[in-house]
N, C-alpha and C positions, 0 to 999 in steps of 0.2 A: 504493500500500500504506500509506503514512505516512498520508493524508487518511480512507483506512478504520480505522487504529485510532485515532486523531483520535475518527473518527465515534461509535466503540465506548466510548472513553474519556468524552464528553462524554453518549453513552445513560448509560450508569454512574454520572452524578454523584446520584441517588438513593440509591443502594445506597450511596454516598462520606457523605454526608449523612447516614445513619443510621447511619455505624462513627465519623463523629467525632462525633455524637450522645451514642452511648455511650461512645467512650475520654474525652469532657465528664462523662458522668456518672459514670462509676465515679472518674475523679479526685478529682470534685467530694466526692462523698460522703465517700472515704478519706480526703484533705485534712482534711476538715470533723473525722468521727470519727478521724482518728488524728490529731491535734492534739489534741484534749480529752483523750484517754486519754494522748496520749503528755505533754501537760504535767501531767497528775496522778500520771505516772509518776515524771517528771522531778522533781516537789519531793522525790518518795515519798523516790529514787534518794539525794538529800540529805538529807534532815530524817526518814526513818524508822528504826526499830530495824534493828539490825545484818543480823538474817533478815532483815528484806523489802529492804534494799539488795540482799545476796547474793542472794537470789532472783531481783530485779529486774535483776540485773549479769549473772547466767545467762541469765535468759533472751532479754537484746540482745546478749549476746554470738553464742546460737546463732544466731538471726537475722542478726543482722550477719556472721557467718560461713559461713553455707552460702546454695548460690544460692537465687534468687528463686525459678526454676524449680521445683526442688523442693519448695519448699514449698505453691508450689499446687498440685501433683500430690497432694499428701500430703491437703490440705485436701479437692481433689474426688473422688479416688480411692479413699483409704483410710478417710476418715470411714463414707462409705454401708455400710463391712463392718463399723464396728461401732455403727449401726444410726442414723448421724445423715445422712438422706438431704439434700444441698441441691443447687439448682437452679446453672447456671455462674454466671451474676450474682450471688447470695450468697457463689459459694465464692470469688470477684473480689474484691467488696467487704472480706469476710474476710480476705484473705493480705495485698492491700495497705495496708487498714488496722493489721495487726498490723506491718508492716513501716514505713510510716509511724511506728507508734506508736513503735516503736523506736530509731526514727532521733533522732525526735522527741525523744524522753526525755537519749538524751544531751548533745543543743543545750541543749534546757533546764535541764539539770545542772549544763552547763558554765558556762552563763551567771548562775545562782545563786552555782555556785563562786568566779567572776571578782568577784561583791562584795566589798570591803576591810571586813576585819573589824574595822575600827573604827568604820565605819558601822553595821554591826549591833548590838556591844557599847553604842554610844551609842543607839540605838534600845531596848535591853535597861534602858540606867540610864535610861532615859527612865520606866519605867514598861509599853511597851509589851506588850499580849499575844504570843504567838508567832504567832498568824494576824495581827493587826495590823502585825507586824515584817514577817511575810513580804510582805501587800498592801500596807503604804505603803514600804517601805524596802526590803526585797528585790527582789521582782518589776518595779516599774518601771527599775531600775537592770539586774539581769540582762535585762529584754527587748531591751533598746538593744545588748546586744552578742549575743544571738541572734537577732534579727528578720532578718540580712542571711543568714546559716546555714539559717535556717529555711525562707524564701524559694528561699530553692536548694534547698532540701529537695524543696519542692513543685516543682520544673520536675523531679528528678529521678524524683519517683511517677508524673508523668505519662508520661515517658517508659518507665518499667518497666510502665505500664499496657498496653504494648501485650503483655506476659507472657502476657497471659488469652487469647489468639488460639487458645493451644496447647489449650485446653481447652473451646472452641469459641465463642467469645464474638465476637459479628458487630464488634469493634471495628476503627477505622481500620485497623490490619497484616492481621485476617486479609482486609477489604476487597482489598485490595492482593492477597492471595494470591487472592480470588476473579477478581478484574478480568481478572491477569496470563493466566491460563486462558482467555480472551476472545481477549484484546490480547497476544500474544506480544512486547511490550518492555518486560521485565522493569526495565529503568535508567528508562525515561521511567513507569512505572508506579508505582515507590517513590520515585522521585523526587517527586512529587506528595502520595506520602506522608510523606515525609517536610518536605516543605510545610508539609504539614498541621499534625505535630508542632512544627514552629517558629513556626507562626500561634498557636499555643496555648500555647506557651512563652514564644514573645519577651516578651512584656509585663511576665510577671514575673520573666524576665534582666533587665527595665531596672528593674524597680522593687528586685529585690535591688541591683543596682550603685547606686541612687539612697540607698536604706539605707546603705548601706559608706558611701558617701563623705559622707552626712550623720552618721555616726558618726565619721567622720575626722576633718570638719569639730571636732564637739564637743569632742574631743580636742584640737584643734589642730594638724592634721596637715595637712601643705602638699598639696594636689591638684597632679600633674603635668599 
C-alpha cells in the first residue's frame, strides 16, 4: 500500500510543479508590488499632512486587524456585485499585495522614525532639499534597521500565499488538497508540502538573520 501511494505521489509531481509555480508567482509579484507601494506609503505615513497619515494609519490598521481570509473573500466575492469582475489570480495578486503593502509601510515608518534627529536637522542646516534629506540622509540610515523586518516580511507573504487555495487558485496547498484525494496520507502528503514552503523560504530566513546580525555587527553588538 505505502509503494502505491509512493507510486501516486511521485505521478503527481507535475501537478506539484505547477502549484509551486504559482504560490512563486503570486509571491513574486506581491513582494515586488507591495514593496513599492508599501514604501511610498511608509515615507507618506511620516512626512505627509496630518489627513493622509490618519488615512494611511486607518487603513493598516484595518488590514492588520482582520484576517487574511477575509479579505480575499471580500476582494473575489463581493467586488463582481458591484460590477468589478476579476479572475482568482488578480483577486490573489490584489489582497496580498494590499497586505504586503501594509505590513510594509509600517517597517518603513519605523525605520524612518529610528533616524536621530540630529542627523536630519544637520542635513536641514546643511542647505538640503526635503527629497535630498530624505535620499541621502534618511533612507539609507532607516533601511539598515528595516531590511532585516522587511525580509521577514516576505517569508511571511509567502506563507499566507497559500490563502488563495480557498478561492480556487491551483497553488502548492490547494495541490496538496488535490493529491490527498488520490493518496489517502494526509501527514506524508502536507508534509511534502510543507517542504515545499520551506525550500522557498529558507533562503531568505538566512538572508534576514545574515541582515540582523550584520546590523548588530555595525552597532557593535557582541554575536553569541
Amino acid at each position: 500500500m505505502i509503494w502505491q501511494q509512493l507510486q501516486s505521489l511521485i505521478g503527481s509531481y507535475p501537478l506539484a510543479l505547477r502549484g509551486l509555480a504559482m504560490t512563486i508567482a503570486l509571491s513574486l509579484l506581491s513582494l515586488i508590488l507591495g514593496t513599492l507601494i508599501g514604501f511610498f506609503l511608509g515615507v507618506l505615513r511620516t512626512k505627509g499632512n496630518r489627513l493622509i497619515i490618519r488615512v494611511i494609519g486607518a487603513w493598516v490598521d484595518l488590514i492588520r486587524g482582520t484576517p487574511f481570509l477575509v479579505q480575499i473573500f471580500l476582494i473575489f466575492f463581493i467586488l463582481p456585485e458591484l460590477g468589478i469582475e476579476l479572475d482568482a489570480f488578480t483577486a490573489g495578486i490584489i489582497a496580498l499585495t494590499n497586505l504586503a503593502a501594509c505590513f510594509i509601510c509600517e517597517i518603513v515608518a519605523a525605520g524612518i522614525r529610528s533616524v536621530p534627529t540630529g542627523q536630519v536637522e544637520a542635513a536641514l542646516a546643511s542647505g538640503l532639499s526635503q527629497w535630498h534629506r530624505m535620499r541621502q540622509v534618511v533612507l539609507p540610515q532607516a533601511m539598515r534597521v528595516a531590511l532585516p523586518p522587511l525580509v521577514g516580511q516576505y517569508v511571511l507573504l509567502i506563507k499566507d500565499s497559500s490563502v488563495v487555495s480557498a478561492i480556487g487558485l491551483t497553488d502548492l496547498t490547494r495541490v496538496g488538497w488535490l493529491v490527498v484525494q488520490r493518496v489517502p496520507n494526509g501527514l506524508l502528503v502536507f508534509a511534502i508540502v510543507g517542504a515545499g514552503y520551506f525550500v522557498v523560504c529558507y533562503p531568505l530566513i538566512l538572508l534576514a538573520r545574515r541582515l540582523e546580525k550584520n546590523m548588530n555587527a555595525a552597532h557593535g553588538e557582541v554575536q553569541l
